[in-house]
C-alpha positions as CSV (number, residue, x, y, z in Angstrom):
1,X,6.7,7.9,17.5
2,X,9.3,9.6,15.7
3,X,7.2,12.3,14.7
4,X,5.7,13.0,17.8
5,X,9.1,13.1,19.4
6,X,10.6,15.8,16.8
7,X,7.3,17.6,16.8
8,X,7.1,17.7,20.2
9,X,10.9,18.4,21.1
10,X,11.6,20.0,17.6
11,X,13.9,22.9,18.7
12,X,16.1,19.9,20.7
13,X,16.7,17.9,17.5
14,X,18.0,20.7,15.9
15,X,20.2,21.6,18.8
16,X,21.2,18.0,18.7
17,X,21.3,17.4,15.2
18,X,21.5,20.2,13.4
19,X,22.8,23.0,15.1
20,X,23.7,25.4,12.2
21,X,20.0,25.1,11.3
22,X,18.9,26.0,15.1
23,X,21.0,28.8,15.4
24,X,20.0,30.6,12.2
25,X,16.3,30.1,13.2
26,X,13.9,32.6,14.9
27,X,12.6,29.8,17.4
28,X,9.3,32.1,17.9
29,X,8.4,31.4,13.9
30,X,8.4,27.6,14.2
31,X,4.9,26.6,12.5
32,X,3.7,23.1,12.0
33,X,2.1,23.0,8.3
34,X,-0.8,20.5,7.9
35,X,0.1,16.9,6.9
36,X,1.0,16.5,2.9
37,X,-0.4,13.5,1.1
38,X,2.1,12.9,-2.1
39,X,0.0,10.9,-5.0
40,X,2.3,9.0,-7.1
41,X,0.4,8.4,-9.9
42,X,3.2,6.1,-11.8
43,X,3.2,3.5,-9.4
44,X,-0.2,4.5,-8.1
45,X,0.6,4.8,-4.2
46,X,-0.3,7.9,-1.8
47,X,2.7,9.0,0.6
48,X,2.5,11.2,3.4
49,X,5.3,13.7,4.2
50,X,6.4,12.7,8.0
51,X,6.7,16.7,9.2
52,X,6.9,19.9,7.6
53,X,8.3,23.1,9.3
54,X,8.0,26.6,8.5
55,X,10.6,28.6,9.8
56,X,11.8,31.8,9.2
57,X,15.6,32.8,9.6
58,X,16.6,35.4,12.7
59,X,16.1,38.7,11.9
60,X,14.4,38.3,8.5
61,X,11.3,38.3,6.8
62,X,12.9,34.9,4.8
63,X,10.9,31.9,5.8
64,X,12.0,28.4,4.6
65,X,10.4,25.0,5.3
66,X,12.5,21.7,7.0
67,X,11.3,18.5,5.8
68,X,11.6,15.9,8.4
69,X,11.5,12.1,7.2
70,X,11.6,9.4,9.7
71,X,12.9,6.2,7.7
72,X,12.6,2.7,9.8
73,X,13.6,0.1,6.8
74,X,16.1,0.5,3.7
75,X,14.8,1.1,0.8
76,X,16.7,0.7,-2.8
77,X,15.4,4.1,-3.9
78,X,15.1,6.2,-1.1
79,X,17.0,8.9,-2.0
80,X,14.6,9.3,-5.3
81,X,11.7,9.5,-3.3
82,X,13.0,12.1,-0.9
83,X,13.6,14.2,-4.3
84,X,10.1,13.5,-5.5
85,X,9.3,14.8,-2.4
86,X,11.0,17.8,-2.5
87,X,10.3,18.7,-5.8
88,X,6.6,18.5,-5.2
89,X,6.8,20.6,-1.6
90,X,9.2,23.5,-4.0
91,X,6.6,23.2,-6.2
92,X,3.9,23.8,-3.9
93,X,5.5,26.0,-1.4
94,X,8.1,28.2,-3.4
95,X,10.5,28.4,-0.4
96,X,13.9,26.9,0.3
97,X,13.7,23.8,1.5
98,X,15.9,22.1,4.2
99,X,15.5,17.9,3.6
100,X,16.4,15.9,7.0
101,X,16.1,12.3,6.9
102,X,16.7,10.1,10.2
103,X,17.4,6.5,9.8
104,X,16.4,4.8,12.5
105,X,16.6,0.9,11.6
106,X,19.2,-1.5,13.2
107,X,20.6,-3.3,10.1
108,X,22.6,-2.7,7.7
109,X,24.9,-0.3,9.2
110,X,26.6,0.5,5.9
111,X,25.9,4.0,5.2
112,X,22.8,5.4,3.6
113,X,23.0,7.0,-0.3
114,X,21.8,10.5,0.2
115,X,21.8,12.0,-3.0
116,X,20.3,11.4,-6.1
117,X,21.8,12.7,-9.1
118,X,21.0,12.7,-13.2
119,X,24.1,12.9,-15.3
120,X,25.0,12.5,-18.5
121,X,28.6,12.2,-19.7
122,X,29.5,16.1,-20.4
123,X,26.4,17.3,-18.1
124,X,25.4,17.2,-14.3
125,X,21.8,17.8,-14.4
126,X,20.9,17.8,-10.8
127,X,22.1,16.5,-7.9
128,X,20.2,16.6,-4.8
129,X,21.2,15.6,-0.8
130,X,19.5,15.6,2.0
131,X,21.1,16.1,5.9
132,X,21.4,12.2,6.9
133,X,20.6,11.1,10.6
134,X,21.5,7.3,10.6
135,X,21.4,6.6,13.9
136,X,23.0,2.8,14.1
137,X,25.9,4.8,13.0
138,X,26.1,6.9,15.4
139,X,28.2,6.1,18.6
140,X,25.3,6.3,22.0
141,X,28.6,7.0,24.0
142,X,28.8,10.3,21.8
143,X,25.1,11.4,23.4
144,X,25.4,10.5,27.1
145,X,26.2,13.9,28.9
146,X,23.3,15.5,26.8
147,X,20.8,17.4,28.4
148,X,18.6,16.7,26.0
149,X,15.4,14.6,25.6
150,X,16.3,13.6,22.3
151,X,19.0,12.1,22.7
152,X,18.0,10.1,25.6
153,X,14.6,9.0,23.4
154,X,16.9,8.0,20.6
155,X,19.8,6.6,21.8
156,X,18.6,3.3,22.2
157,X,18.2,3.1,18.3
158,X,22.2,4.3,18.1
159,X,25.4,1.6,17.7
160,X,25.0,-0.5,20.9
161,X,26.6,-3.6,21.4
162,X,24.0,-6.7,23.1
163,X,26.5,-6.1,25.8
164,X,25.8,-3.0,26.6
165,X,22.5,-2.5,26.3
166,X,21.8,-2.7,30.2
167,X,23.8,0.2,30.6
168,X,22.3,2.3,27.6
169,X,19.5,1.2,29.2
170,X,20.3,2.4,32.9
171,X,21.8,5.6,30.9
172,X,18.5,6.5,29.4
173,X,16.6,6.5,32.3
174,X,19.0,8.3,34.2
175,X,18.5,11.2,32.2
């Protein structure tokens, strides 16, 4: 559901999410690449990247992709992963790549790692981060006057108390 909802309302989330991405973007480039299947051969299991954007940047000829990852459970090494992937799509592609992850699970609320790094004592080898969306961190409150169909899709995944959930509830449907 997640992405069919970005898909669908991509220019939105941005707007909502990341709006120093939307405004550098010419919104008439947007393409949809075709669904990537990552092999990894290691621990022999085939992932598939959630969305891939092409975009180019307003008033350019610079196009750059925006990897979209909808995650619904923790995972230990998550952040790995989303560098796998984003090694492989560099690899592939040879354009910049934006990495957006959106956490959408309701426990735990601590925050998410999102980097992955390789040091050694003297040397920083790499360190990679990704734009976090954890969404049972963020306040629903925060979202309410949006005009925006994002927010009212997602902000019944956001930090709501049991108490008021009717009212999220009543919110949502109001807009």
């Amino acid at each position: 559901m997640f992405k069919e909802l970005i898909s669908t309302f991509f220019i939105e989330f941005l707007e909502l999410f990341l709006p120093e991405i939307a405004i550098d973007i010419d919104k008439n480039s947007i393409q949809f690449l075709p669904e990537e299947i990552l092999s990894d051969v290691t621990a022999g299991e085939k992932k598939v990247i959630d969305l891939l954007v092409k975009v180019r940047y307003k008033q350019q000829e610079t196009f750059f992709l925006i990897h979209v990852e909808a995650q619904s459970y923790t995972q230990q090494y998550f952040a790995k992963r989303m560098f796998k992937y984003f090694a492989r799509l560099y690899e592939k592609y040879d354009l910049p790549i934006f990495p957006v992850v959106i956490f959408s699970f309701d426990e735990p609320v601590r925050p998410e790692p999102k980097t992955h790094s390789v040091t050694f004592t003297n040397l920083e080898v790499l360190k990679f981060e990704f734009a976090s969306i954890q969404l049972n961190r963020i306040s629903w409150r925060d979202y309410l006057t949006q005009q925006n169909p994002v927010a009212a899709a997602l902000m019944s995944k956001m930090n709501i108390s049991p108490e008021q959930r009717p009212q999220v509830k009543a919110e949502c449907l109001r807009l």
